[in-house]
C-alpha positions as CSV (number, residue, x, y, z in Angstrom):
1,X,25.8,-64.4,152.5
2,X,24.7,-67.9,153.2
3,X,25.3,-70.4,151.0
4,X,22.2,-72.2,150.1
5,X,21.5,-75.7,151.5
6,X,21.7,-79.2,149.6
7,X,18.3,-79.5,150.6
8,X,16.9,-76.4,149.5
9,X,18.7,-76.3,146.0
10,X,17.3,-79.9,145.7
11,X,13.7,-77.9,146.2
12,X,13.9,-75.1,144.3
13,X,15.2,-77.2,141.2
14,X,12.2,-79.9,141.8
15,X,10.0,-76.9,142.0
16,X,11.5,-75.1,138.7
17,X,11.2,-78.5,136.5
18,X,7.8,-78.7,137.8
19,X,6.7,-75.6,136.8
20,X,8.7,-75.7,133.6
21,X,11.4,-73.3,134.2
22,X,14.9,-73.7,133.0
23,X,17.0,-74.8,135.9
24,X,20.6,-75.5,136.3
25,X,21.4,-77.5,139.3
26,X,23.7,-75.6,141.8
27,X,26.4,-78.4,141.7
28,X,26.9,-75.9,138.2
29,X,28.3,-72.7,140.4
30,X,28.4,-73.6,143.9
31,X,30.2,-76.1,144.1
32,X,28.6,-79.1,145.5
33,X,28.9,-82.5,144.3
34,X,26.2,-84.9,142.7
35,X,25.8,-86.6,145.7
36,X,24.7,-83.6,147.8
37,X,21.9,-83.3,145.1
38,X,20.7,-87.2,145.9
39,X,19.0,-88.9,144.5
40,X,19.7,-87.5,140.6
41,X,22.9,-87.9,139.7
42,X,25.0,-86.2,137.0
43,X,23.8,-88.7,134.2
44,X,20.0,-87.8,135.5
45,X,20.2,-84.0,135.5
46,X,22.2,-84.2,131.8
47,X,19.3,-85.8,130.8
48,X,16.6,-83.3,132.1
49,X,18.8,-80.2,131.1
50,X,18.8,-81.9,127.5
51,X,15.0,-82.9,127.4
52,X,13.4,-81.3,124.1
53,X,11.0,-79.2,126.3
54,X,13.2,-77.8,128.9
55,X,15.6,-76.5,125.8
56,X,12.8,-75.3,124.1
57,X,11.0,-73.1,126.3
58,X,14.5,-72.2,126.9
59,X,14.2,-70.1,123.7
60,X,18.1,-70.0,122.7
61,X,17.8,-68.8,119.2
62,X,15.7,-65.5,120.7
63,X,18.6,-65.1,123.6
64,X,21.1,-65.0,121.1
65,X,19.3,-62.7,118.2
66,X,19.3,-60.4,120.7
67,X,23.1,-60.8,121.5
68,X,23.9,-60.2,118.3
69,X,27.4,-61.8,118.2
70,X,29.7,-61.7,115.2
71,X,32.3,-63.8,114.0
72,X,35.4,-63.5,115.7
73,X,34.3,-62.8,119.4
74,X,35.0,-64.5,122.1
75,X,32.5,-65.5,124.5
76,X,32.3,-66.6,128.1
77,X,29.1,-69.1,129.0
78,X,29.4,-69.4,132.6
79,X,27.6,-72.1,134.4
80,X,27.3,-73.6,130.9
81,X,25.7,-76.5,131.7
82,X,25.2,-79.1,128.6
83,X,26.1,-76.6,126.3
84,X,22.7,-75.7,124.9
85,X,23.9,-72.6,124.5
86,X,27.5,-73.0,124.2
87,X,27.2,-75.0,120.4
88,X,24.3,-72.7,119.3
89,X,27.1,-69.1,120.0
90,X,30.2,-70.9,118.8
91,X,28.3,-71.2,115.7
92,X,27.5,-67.7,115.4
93,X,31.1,-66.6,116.3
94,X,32.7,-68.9,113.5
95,X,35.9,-70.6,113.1
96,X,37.9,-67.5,114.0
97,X,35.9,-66.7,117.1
98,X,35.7,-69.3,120.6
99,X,33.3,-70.4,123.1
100,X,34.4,-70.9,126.5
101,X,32.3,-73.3,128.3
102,X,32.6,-73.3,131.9
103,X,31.4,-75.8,134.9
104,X,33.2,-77.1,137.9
105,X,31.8,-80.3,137.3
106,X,34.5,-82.6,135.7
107,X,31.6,-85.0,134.1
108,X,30.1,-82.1,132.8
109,X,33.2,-80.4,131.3
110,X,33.4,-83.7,129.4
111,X,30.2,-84.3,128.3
112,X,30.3,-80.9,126.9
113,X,33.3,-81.3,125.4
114,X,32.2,-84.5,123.9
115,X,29.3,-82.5,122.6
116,X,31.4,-80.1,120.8
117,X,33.2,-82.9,118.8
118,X,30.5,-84.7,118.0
119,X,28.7,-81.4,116.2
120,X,32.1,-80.4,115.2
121,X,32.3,-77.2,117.0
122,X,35.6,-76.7,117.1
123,X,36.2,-73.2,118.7
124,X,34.3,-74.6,122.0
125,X,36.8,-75.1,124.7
126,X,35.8,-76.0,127.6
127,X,36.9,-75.3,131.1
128,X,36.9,-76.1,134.6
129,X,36.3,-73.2,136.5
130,X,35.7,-73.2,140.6
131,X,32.7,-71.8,142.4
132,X,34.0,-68.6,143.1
133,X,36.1,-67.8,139.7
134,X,35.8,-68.9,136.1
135,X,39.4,-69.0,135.5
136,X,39.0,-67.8,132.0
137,X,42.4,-68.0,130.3
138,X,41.9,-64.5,128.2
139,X,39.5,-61.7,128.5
140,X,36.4,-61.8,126.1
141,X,33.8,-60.0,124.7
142,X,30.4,-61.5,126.1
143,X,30.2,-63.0,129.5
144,X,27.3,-64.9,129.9
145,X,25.3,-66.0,132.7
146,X,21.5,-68.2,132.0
147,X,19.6,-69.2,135.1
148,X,22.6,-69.8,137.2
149,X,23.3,-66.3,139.2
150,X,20.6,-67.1,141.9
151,X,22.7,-70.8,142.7
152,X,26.3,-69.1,143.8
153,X,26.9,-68.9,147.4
154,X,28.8,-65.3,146.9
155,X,27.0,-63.8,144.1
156,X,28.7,-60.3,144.8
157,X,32.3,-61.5,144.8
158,X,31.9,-64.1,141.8
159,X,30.4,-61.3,139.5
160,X,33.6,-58.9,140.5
161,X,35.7,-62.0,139.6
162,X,34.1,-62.8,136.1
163,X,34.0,-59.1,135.4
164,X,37.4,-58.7,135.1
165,X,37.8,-61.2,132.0
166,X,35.3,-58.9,130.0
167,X,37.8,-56.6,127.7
168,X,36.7,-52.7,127.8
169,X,33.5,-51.9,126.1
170,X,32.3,-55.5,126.7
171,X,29.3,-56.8,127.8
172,X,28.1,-59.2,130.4
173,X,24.4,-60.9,129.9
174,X,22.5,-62.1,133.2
175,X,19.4,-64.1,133.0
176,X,17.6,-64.8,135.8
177,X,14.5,-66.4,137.4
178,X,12.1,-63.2,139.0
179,X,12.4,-63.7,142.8
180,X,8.5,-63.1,142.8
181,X,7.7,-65.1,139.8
182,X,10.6,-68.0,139.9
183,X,10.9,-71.6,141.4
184,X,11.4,-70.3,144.5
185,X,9.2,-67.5,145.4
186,X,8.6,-69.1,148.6
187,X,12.1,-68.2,149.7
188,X,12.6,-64.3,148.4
189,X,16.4,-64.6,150.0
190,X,17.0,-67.5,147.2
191,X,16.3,-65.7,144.5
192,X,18.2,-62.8,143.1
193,X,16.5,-59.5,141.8
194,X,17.7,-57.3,138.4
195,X,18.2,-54.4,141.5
196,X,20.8,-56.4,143.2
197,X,22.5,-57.6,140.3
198,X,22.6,-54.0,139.0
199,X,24.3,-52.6,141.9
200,X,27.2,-55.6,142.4
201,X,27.7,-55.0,138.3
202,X,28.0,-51.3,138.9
203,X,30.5,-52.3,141.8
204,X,32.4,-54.4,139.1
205,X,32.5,-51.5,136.3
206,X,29.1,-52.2,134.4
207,X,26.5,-50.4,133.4
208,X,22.8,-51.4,132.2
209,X,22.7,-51.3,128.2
210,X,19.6,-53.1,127.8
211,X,16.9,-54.5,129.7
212,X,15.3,-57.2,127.6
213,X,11.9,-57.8,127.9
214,X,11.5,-61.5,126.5
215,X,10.1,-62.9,129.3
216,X,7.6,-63.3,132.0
217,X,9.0,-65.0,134.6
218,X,13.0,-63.9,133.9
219,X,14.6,-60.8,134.0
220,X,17.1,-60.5,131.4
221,X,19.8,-57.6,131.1
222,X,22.9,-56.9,129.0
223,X,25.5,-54.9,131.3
224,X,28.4,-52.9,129.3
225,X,31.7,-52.4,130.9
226,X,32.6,-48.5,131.2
């Protein structure tokens, strides 16, 4: 598959913030480096990933209701960002469970990790992962993916990769813009669609479990390893 340009990912995330779509940057999961995404820099994009609306129409609490996490799991929030979603599930874990919080972006490992100490969410660690791997230190019970899928060069071999860190019975969560309805509808090769995702989850073990119907312009399934 070929990877995405600077140029393009520079378009479609212009185009998403626009339209008021959740965006991650690609520098999040494939791997390029602030200055490819000239002229916002890391500072710039941490401060429209945190802007009040973005994380709002975001709708975090809903996402996680519906994830129904306990205390005591362990979670996997890959291309994590600034955390908006990283604080909110370490909460709902508790002190005995943990958040991993992956980028591959130094400056945002640390500004995440700065994050978590300054709401004293301890059971967030965070980690730097590379663009084809998380490099998750144990297996977990959620593995969870927000708006960043349709930005990896290899989306195929990075699901296979992640898949084996979810333990038996586990699930993995993929939210995604709808290649028709998303930032970058002009491009259908940019996006990614719930059909392809199912079939390269299937090829990594999973299974549909739920296909969540929160939104219109996302596509949002929980997979179940088998």
């Amino acid at each position: 598959m070929k990877r995405v340009t600077a140029i393009a990912a520079v378009a479609i995330a212009v185009a998403a913030l626009a339209a008021g779509h959740p965006v991650v940057p690609a520098v999040l999961a494939a791997g390029w480096s602030s200055p490819q995404l000239a002229p916002r820099t890391t500072e710039e994009w941490i401060k429209t990933l945190d802007a009040p609306a973005r994380v709002a129409a975001m709708r975090v609490d809903d996402i996680l209701a519906r994830l129904n996490l306990r205390p005591g799991q362990v979670v996997a929030d890959l291309g994590a960002g600034t955390g908006a979603f990283s604080l909110p599930m370490a909460k709902a874990v508790g002190p005995s469970g943990k958040v991993y919080a992956i980028e591959i972006d130094k400056r945002l490992v640390d500004y995440i990790s700065r994050k978590a100490a300054d709401g004293g969410a301890a059971n967030v660690q965070t980690l730097l992962g590379a663009p084809g791997d998380p490099r998750l230190p144990a297996q977990v019970d959620i593995a969870f993916m927000h708006d960043v899928l349709h930005h990896v060069s290899d989306r195929a071999g990075y699901l296979k990769a992640a898949a084996r860190y979810v333990k038996p019975g586990g699930r993995f969560v993929i939210i995604d813009p709808e290649p028709a309805l998303g930032p970058h509808k002009a491009d259908p090769t940019l996006g990614v669609s719930k059909a392809q995702a199912s079939e390269w989850m299937k090829a990594a073990g999973f299974v549909p479990r739920e296909d969540v119907a929160m939104f219109k312009d996302r596509w949002f399934v929980i997979y179940e390893r088998q």
